[in-house]
C-alpha positions in Angstrom: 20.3 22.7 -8.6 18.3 25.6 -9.2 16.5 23.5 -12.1 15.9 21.0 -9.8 13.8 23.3 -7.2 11.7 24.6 -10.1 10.4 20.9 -10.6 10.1 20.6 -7.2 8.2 23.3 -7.0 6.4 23.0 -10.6 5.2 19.3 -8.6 3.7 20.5 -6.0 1.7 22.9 -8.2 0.3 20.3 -10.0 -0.6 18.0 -7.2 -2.0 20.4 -4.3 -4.7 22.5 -5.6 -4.1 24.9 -2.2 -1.1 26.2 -3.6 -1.1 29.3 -5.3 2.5 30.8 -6.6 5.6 29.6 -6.9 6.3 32.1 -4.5 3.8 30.9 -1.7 5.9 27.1 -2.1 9.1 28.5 -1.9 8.6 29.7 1.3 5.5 28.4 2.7 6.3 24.8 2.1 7.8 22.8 4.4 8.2 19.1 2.8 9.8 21.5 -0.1 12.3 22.8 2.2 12.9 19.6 3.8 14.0 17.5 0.6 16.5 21.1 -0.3 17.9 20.6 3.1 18.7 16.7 2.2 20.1 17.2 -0.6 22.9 19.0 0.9 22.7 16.7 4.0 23.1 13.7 1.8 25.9 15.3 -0.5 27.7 15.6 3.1 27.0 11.9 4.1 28.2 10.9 0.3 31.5 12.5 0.5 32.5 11.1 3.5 31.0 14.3 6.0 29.1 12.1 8.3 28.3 14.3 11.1 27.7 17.3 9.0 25.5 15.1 7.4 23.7 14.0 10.2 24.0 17.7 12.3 22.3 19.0 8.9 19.3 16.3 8.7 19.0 17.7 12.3 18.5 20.8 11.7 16.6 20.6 9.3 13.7 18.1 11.4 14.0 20.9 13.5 13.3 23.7 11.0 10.0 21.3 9.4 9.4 18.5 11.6 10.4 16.1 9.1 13.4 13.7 9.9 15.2 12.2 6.9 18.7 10.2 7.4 21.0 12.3 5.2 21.6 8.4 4.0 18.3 8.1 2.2 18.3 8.5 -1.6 15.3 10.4 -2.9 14.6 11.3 -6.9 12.8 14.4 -8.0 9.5 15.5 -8.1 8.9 14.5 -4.6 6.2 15.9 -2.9 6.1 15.8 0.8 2.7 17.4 2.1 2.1 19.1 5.0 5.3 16.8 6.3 4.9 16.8 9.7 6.3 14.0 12.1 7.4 12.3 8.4 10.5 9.9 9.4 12.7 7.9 6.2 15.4 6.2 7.1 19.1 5.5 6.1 18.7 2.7 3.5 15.1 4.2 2.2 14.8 5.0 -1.8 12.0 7.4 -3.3 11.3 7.2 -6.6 10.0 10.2 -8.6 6.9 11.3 -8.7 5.8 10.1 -4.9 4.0 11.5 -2.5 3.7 11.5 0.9 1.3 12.3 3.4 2.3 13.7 6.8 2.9 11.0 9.9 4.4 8.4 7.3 7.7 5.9 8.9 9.7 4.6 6.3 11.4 2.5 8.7 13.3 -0.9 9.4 12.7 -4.0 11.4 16.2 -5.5 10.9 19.4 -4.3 13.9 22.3 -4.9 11.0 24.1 -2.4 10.0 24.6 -2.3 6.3 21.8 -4.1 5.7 19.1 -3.2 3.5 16.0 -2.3 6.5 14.7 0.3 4.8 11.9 0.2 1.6 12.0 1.1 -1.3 9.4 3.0 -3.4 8.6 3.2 -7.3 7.9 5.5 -9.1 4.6 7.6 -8.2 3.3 5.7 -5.0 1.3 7.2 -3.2 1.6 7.0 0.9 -1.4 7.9 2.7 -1.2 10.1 6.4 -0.1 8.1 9.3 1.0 5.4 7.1 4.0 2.8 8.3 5.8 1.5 5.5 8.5 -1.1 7.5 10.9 -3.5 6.0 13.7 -3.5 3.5 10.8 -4.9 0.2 9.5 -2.5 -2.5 6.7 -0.6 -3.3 5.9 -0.9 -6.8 5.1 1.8 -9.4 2.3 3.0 -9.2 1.1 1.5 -5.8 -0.8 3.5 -3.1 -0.5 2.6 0.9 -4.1 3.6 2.5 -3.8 6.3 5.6 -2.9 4.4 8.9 -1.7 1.1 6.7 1.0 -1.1 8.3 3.2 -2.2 5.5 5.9 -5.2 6.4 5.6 -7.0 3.0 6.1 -6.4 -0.7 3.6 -4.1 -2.7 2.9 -5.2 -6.1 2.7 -2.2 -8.8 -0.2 -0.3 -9.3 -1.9 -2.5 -6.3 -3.1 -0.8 -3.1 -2.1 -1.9 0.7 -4.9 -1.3 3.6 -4.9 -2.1 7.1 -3.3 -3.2 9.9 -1.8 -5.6 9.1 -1.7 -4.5 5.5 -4.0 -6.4 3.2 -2.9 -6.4 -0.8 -5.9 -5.1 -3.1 -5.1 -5.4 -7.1 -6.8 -2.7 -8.5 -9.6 -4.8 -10.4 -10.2 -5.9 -6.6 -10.1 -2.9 -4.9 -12.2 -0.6 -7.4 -15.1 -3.3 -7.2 -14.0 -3.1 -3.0 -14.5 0.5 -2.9 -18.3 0.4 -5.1 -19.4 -1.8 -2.0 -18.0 -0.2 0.1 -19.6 3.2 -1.1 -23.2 1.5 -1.1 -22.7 0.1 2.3 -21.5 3.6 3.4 -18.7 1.6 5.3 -14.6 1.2 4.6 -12.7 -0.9 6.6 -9.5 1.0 6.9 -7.4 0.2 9.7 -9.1 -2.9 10.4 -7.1 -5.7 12.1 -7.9 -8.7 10.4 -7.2 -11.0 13.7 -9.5 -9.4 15.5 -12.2 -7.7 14.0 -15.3 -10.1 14.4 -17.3 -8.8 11.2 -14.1 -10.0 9.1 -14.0 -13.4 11.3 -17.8 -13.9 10.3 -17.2 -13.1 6.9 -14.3 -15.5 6.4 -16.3 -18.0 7.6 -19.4 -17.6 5.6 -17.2 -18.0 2.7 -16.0 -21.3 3.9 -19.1 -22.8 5.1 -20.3 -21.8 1.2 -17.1 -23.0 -0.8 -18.0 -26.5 1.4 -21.3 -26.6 0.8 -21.2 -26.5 -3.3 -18.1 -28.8 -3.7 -20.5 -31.5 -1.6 -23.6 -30.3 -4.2 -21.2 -30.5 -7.2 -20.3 -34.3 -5.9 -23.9 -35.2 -5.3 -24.8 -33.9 -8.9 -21.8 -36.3 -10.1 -23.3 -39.0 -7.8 -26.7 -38.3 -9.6 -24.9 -38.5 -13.0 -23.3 -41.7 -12.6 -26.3 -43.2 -11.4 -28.8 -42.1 -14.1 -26.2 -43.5 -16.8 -27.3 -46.7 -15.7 -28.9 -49.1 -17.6 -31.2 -50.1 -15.8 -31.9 -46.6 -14.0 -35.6 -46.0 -13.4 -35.1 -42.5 -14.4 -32.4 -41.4 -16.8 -33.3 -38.1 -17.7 -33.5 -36.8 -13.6 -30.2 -34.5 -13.8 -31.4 -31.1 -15.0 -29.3 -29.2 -17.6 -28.0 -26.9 -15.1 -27.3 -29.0 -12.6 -24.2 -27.4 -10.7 -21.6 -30.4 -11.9 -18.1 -28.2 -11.3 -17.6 -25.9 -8.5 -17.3 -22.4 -9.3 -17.1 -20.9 -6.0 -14.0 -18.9 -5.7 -13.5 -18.9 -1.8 -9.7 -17.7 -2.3 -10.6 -14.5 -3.7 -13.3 -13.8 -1.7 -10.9 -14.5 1.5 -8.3 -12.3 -0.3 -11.0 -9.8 0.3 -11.5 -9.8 3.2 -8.3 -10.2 4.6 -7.7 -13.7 5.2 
């Protein structure tokens, strides 16, 4: 145990730069004392001490305004910043190495008991401030859930998850999304993709485009087949770089913006 709290608190060195000693953690900390108080609350649940358990996790959102069911199994090197109004459920799973930010819900969407309805998360995701992570799917290694995401489907690892509803970003995707977005001087965090117009437009841009070469590409074709002719007037009118294939990749520009 006491091993255990020197990684926790050896993490938290290593990840916030405002913390000074060990000392100033140990007691300053209140995501550190939150996971120590789980621990014992989830020993209790384990062995059979459900109200303990639960009286425990109880105190112990009262003590750091962090609620965690004593049923939730988290790994070490957690780190749990600032912490407050943090909520993980019964059937979560934390893997080591995550953080989270304060406001986050691991939460469920499903009234069964016994069921899976929490989510999981891999090893060294990253969950942003105000974040709502809902649903009994994983988050993969590596993955990071933007500040005010809604998350109700599977995160791939290493991929990142913005918006409400979340849109999936693969990283190739989402470090070429975040040069644009730098140069624009605009992110579009939070956005709804249902109802924000400037997505709408976009989307349909990319469709009008996407239409517009495939019917170029068939003229071309057309054009082709008809200078092969014999008796063609001019065989030689297709130009070398006539546009014969379409290369217009509408899906991943839709991806993009949230379609």
């Amino acid at each position: 145990m006491f091993s255990r709290l020197l990684s926790d608190i050896q993490c938290i060195l290593e990840r916030d730069p405002a913390a000074r000693t060990r000392w100033e953690v140990l007691t300053c900390y209140p995501g550190l004392h939150a996971l120590v108080l789980h621990r014992r609350a989830h020993w209790f649940w384990t062995h059979g001490f459900k109200w303990l358990g639960r009286f425990t996790s109880h105190i112990s959102r009262w003590l750091t305004g962090i609620e965690i069911h004593p049923g939730a199994q988290i790994a070490g090197c957690v780190f749990i910043d600032h912490g407050m109004g943090v909520v993980i459920g019964e059937t979560a799973e934390i893997g080591s190495g995550c953080t989270i930010y304060h406001g986050v819900t691991l939460g469920g969407t499903s009234l069964y008991k016994g069921a899976k309805r929490h989510p999981t998360l891999g090893k060294n995701v990253v969950v942003g401030a105000g974040a709502q992570v809902l649903g009994g799917f994983t988050v993969g290694d590596g993955a990071r859930i933007g500040s005010n995401a809604v998350v109700v489907k599977p995160v791939p690892a290493g991929a990142t998850a913005v918006g409400n509803p979340a849109r999936i970003i693969q990283p190739g995707a989402d470090l070429k999304r975040e040069e644009a977005a730098s140069q624009m001087g605009f992110s579009a965090y939070g956005v709804t993709q249902s109802d924000d117009p400037l997505s709408q437009a976009l989307r349909g841009l990319i469709d009008n485009a996407s239409g517009q070469e495939h019917q170029i590409a068939l003229l071309w074709q057309a054009i082709e087949k008809l200078s092969a002719l014999p008796a063609a007037p001019h065989r030689d009118c297709v130009p070398k770089d006539a546009a014969l294939q379409e290369n217009f990749e509408a899906d991943k520009l839709n991806q993009l913006v949230g379609k």
